[in-house]
NUVEXZA-292152 format. One record per residue (C-alpha): x, y, z; residue in three letters; residue number from 1. Coordinates in steps of 0.02 Angstrom, whole numbers, padded with zeros to 5 digits. Layout:
x,y,z,rest,nr
X,Y,Z,ala,NUM;
...
# end
This chain:
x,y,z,rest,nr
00334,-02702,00038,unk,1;
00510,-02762,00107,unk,2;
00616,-02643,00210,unk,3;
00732,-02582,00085,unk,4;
00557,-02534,-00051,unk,5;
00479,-02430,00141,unk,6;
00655,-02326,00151,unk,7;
00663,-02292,-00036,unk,8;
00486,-02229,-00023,unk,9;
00514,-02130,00157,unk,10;
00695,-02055,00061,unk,11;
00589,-01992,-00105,unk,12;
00444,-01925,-00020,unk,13;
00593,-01823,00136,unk,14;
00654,-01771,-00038,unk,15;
00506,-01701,-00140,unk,16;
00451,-01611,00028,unk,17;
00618,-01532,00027,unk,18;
00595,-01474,-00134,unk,19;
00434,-01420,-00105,unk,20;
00475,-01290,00006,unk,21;
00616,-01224,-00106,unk,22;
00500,-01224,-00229,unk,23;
00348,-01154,-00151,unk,24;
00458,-01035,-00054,unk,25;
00529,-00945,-00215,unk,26;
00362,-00937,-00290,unk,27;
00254,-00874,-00171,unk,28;
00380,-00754,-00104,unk,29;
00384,-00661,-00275,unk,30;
00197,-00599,-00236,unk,31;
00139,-00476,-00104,unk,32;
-00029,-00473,-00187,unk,33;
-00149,-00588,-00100,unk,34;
-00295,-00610,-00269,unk,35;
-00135,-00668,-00353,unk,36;
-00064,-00773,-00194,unk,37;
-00210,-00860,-00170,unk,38;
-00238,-00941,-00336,unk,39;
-00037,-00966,-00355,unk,40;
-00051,-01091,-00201,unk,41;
-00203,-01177,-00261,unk,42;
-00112,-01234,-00430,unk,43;
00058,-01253,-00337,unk,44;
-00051,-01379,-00241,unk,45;
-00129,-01474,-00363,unk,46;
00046,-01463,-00467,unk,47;
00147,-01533,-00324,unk,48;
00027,-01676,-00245,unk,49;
-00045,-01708,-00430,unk,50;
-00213,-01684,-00389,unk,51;
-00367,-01610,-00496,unk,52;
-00478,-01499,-00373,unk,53;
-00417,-01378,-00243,unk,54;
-00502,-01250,-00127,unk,55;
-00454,-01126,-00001,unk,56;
-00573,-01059,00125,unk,57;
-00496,-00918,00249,unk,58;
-00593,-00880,00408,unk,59;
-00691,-00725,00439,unk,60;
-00625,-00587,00560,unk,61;
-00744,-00669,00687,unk,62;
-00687,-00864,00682,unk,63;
-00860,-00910,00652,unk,64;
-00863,-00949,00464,unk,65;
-00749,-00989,00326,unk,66;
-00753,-00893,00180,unk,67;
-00727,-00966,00002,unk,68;
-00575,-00884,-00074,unk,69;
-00519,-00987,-00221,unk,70;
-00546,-01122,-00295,unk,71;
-00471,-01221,-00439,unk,72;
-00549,-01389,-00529,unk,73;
-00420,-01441,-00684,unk,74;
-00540,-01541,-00772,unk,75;
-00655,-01420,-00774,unk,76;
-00581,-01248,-00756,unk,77;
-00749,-01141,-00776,unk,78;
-00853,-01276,-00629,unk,79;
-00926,-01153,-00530,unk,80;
-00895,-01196,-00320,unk,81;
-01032,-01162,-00192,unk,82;
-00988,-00984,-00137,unk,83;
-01072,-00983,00034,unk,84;
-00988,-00953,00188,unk,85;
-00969,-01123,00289,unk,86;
-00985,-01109,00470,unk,87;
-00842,-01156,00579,unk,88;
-00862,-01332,00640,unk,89;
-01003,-01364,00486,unk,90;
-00905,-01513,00357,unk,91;
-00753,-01573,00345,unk,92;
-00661,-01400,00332,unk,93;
-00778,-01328,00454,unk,94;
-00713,-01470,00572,unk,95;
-00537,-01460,00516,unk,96;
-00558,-01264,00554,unk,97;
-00623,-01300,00729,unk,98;
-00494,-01426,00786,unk,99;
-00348,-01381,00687,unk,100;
-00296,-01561,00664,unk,101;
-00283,-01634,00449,unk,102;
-00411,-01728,00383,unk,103;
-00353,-01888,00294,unk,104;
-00454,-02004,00177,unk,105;
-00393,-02088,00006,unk,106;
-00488,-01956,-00111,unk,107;
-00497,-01814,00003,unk,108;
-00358,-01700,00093,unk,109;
-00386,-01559,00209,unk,110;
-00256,-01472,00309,unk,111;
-00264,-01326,00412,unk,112;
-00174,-01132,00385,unk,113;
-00087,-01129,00540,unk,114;
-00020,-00988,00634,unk,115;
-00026,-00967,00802,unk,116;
-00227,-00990,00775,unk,117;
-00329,-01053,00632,unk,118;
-00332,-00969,00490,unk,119;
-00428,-01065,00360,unk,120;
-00415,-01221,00272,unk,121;
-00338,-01310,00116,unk,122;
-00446,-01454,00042,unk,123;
-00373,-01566,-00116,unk,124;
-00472,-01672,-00207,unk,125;
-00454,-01820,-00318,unk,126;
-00266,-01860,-00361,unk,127;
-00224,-01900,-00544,unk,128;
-00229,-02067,-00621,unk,129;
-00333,-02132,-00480,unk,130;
-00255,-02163,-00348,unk,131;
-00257,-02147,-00155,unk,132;
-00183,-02003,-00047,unk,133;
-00037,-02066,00065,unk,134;
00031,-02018,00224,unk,135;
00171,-01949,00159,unk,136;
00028,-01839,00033,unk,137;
-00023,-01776,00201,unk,138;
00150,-01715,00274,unk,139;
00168,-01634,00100,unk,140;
00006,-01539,00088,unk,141;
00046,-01456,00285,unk,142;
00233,-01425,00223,unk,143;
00133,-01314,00081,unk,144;
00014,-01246,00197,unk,145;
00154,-01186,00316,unk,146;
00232,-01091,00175,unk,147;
00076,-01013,00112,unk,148;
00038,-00960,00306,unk,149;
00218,-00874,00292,unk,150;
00162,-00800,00124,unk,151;
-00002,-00749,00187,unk,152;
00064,-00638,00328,unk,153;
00195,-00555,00208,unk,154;
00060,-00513,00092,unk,155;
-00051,-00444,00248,unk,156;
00086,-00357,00327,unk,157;
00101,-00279,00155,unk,158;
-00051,-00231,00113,unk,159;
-00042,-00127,00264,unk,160;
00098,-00047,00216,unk,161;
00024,00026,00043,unk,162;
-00146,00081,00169,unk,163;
-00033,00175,00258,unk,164;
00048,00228,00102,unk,165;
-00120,00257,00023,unk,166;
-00175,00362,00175,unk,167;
-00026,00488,00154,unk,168;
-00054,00512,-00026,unk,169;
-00223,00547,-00009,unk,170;
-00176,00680,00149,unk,171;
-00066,00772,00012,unk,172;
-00177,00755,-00126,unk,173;
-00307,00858,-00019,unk,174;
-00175,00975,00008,unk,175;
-00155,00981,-00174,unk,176;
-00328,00981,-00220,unk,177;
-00363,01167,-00092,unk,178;
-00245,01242,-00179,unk,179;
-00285,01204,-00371,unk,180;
-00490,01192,-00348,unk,181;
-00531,01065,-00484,unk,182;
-00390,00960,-00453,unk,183;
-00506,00811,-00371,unk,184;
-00607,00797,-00558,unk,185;
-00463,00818,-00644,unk,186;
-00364,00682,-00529,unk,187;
-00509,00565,-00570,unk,188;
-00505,00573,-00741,unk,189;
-00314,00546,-00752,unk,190;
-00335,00373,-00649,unk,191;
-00488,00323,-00734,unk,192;
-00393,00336,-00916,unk,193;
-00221,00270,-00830,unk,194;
-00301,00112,-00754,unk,195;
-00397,00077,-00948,unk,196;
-00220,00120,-01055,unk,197;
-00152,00011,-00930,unk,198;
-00265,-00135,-00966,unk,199;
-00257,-00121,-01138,unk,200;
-00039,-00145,-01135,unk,201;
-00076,-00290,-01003,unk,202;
00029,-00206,-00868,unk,203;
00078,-00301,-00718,unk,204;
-00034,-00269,-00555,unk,205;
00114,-00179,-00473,unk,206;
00159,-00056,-00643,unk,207;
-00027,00000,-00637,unk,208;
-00028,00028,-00460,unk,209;
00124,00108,-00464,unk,210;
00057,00223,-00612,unk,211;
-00127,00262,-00502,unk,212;
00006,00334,-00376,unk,213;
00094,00447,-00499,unk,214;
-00043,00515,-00568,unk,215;
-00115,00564,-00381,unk,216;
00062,00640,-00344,unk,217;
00138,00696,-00486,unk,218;
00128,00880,-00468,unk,219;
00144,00911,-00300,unk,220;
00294,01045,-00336,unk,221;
00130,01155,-00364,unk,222;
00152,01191,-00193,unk,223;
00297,01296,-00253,unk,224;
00206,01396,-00372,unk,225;
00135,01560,-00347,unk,226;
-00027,01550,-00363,unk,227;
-00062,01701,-00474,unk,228;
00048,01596,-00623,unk,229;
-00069,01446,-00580,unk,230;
-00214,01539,-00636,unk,231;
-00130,01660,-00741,unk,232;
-00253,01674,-00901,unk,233;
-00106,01757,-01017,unk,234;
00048,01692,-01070,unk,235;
00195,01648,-00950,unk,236;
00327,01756,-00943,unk,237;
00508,01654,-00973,unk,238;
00534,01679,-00772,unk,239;
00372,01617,-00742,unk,240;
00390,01469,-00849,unk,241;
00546,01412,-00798,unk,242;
00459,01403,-00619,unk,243;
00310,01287,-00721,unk,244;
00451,01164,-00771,unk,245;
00524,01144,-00635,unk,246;
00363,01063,-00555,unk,247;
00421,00886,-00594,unk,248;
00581,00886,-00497,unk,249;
00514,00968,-00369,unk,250;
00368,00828,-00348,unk,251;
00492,00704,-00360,unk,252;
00591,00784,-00210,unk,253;
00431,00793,-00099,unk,254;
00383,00605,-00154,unk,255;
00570,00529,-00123,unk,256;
00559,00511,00070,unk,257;
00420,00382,00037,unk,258;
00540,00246,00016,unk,259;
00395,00137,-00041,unk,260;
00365,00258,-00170,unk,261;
00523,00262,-00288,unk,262;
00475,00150,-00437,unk,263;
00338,00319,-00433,unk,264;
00484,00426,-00449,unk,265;
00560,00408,-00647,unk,266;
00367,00425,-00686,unk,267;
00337,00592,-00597,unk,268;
00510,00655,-00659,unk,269;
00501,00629,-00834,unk,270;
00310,00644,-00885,unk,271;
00351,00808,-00950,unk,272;
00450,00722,-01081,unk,273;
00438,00712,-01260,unk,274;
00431,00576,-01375,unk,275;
00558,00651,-01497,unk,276;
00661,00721,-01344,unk,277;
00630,00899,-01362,unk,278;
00540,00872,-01183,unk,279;
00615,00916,-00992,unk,280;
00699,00890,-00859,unk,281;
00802,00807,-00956,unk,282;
00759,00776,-01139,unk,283;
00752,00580,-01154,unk,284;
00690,00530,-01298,unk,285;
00581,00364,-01367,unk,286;
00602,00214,-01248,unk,287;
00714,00299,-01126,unk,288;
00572,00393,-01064,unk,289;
00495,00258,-00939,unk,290;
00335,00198,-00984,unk,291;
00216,00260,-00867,unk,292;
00268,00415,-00888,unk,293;
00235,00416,-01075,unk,294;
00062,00358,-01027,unk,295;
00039,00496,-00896,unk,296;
00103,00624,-01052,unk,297;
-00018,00574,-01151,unk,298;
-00179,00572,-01031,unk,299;
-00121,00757,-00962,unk,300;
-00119,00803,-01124,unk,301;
-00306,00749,-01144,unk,302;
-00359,00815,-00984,unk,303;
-00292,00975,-01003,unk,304;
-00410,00989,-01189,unk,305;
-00574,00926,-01145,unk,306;
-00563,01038,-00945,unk,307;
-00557,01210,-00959,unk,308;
-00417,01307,-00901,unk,309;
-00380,01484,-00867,unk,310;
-00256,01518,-01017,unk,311;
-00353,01403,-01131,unk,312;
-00551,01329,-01180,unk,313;
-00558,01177,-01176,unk,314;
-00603,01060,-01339,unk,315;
-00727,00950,-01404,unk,316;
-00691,00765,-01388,unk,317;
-00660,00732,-01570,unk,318;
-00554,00861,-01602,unk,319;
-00444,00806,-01437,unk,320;
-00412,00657,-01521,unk,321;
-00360,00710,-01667,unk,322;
-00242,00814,-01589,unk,323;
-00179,00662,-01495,unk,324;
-00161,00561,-01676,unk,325;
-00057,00729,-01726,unk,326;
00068,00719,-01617,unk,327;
00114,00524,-01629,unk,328;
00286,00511,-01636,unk,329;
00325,00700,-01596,unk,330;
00260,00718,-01421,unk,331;
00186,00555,-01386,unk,332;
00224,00369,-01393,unk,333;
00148,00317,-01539,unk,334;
00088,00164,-01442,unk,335;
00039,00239,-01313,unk,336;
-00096,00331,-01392,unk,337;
-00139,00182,-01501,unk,338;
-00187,00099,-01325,unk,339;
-00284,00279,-01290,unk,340;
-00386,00253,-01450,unk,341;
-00417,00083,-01429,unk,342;
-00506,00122,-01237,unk,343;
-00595,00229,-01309,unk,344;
-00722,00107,-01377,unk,345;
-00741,00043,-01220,unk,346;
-00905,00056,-01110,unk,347;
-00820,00147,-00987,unk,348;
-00738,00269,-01068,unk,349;
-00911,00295,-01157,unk,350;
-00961,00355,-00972,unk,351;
-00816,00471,-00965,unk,352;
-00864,00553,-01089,unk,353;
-01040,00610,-01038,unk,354;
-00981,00647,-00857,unk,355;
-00848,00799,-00983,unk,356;
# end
């Protein structure tokens, strides 16, 4: 190779590392959720350093043994990788763990996650077409690693943000739950149907995490209400009634300081809507209602028939679903309950059912 073929080659490999880290920068940085991170910089390294096979192992909280995390084989997608924890200084990652310095053969790369300590190891196996891993392969693969590491801790740092957030909706959900006795099975019930509506309309990770937290806070303005109209067993008075529907703003007022919380907010305000917007707070109608809210209408709706409650008995299952079928279009999003009926063929909600 003459001088003028080894600058070429130095310029387009400087260049594709550049890019790399655009690249890999934009797409790992629109994730905070680590089972989807982890799997998105497997294929982002096989992608970018056209290779077939790719693991990640991440060491445990002790430093004595990597854990396999993910791992992705092109070729054959559904190869199932030894799952046993490898222990530090045990093969090449162990030994790449316990020194911290790349491993470098023609078939085989293995780089280190890098902070200021160890924190696991990327491994890339058998690049396309044949041929042999380069030095310039090697700078690549820790240019990728660095930007996962930088990833990583975002996603970490996250994650304990929504524990903390977590921790403070489960403080006033107990709050919630001593002064409306029943409110824990009830709670339950709501998530349990949320999290299977929401599987069955293939909602993101973040809309159905976003909807588990509505559902746990989304009428907390019963703190506001006397309790004598919460277990009233006769109808409301107008007075009393007006006090009922204001419940929604008033959750969304004690949710709103929870910065981390206000996608949650359009769903707690508006699941007292109706589909043909003769709902409140402020009668949207169809699509303008957002969609987890329309899915919250619809499983409050269920709840309320098949628990009992003081102004009403509760229903039989069959005849709760009719009811739902009823009011398609008029009260509910006719999809939405579509996706209802649909989980409810489903083992689980089979077990639901005999818990009623």
């Amino acid at each position: 190779m003459n001088v003028k073929e080894n600058i070429d080659e130095k310029i387009q490999a400087l260049s594709l590392a550049l890019s790399t880290v655009h690249t890999v920068h934009r797409l790992l940085t629109s994730t905070l959720n680590f089972d989807e991170l982890l799997p998105r910089v497997a294929r982002l390294c096989l992608q970018v350093l056209r290779s077939n096979d790719c693991s990640i192992l991440l060491l445990d909280d002790a430093k004595k043994y990597l854990i396999p995390r993910v791992h992705v084989h092109l070729a054959r997608p559904h190869r199932r990788k030894d799952s046993r924890n490898l222990p530090v200084g045990a093969g090449i990652e162990g030994k790449v763990a316990k020194t911290g310095n790349a491993y470098f053969k023609k078939n085989l790369l293995c780089v280190p996650l890098l902070d200021e300590d160890v924190l696991g190891v990327i491994t890339i196996r058998g690049k396309q077409e044949g041929k042999p891993y380069s030095l310039y392969d090697r700078e690549i693969l820790m240019t990728l690693a660095e930007q996962a590491v930088i990833a990583f801790k975002n996603a970490a740092l996250y994650e304990e943000q929504e524990k903390l957030t977590m921790d403070s909706i489960r403080f006033l959900a107990a709050i919630l739950e001593s002064k409306t006795p029943g409110r824990k099975r009830s709670s339950d019930l709501l998530v349990t149907l949320a999290l299977g509506i929401a599987a069955e309309l293939h909602l993101s990770h973040e809309e159905t995490k976003m909807l588990h937290y509505a559902i746990l806070l989304h009428d907390a303005g019963i703190l506001s209400v006397p309790e004598h109209i919460l277990t009233k067993p006769s109808k409301l008075t107008g007075p009393e009634y007006r006090l009922i529907q204001k419940v929604p703003t008033t959750s969304a007022k004690i949710v709103r300081p929870l910065r981390i919380l206000e996608p949650v907010l359009p769903v707690i305000l508006h699941h007292t809507e109706r589909y043909d917007g003769n709902g409140y707070p402020k009668g949207l109608k169809g699509e303008e209602i957002p969609l987890g809210a329309r899915i919250l209408a619809v499983i409050k709706a269920f709840e309320a028939m098949v628990h009992h409650r003081p102004y009403r008995r509760r229903v039989g299952l069959r005849h709760a679903l009719m009811e739902l079928k009823r009011h398609q279009g008029g009260q509910f999003d006719p999809q939405v309950v579509e996706a209802f009926l649909r989980f409810t063929h489903k083992r689980s909600f089979r077990k639901i059912v005999k818990a009623l």
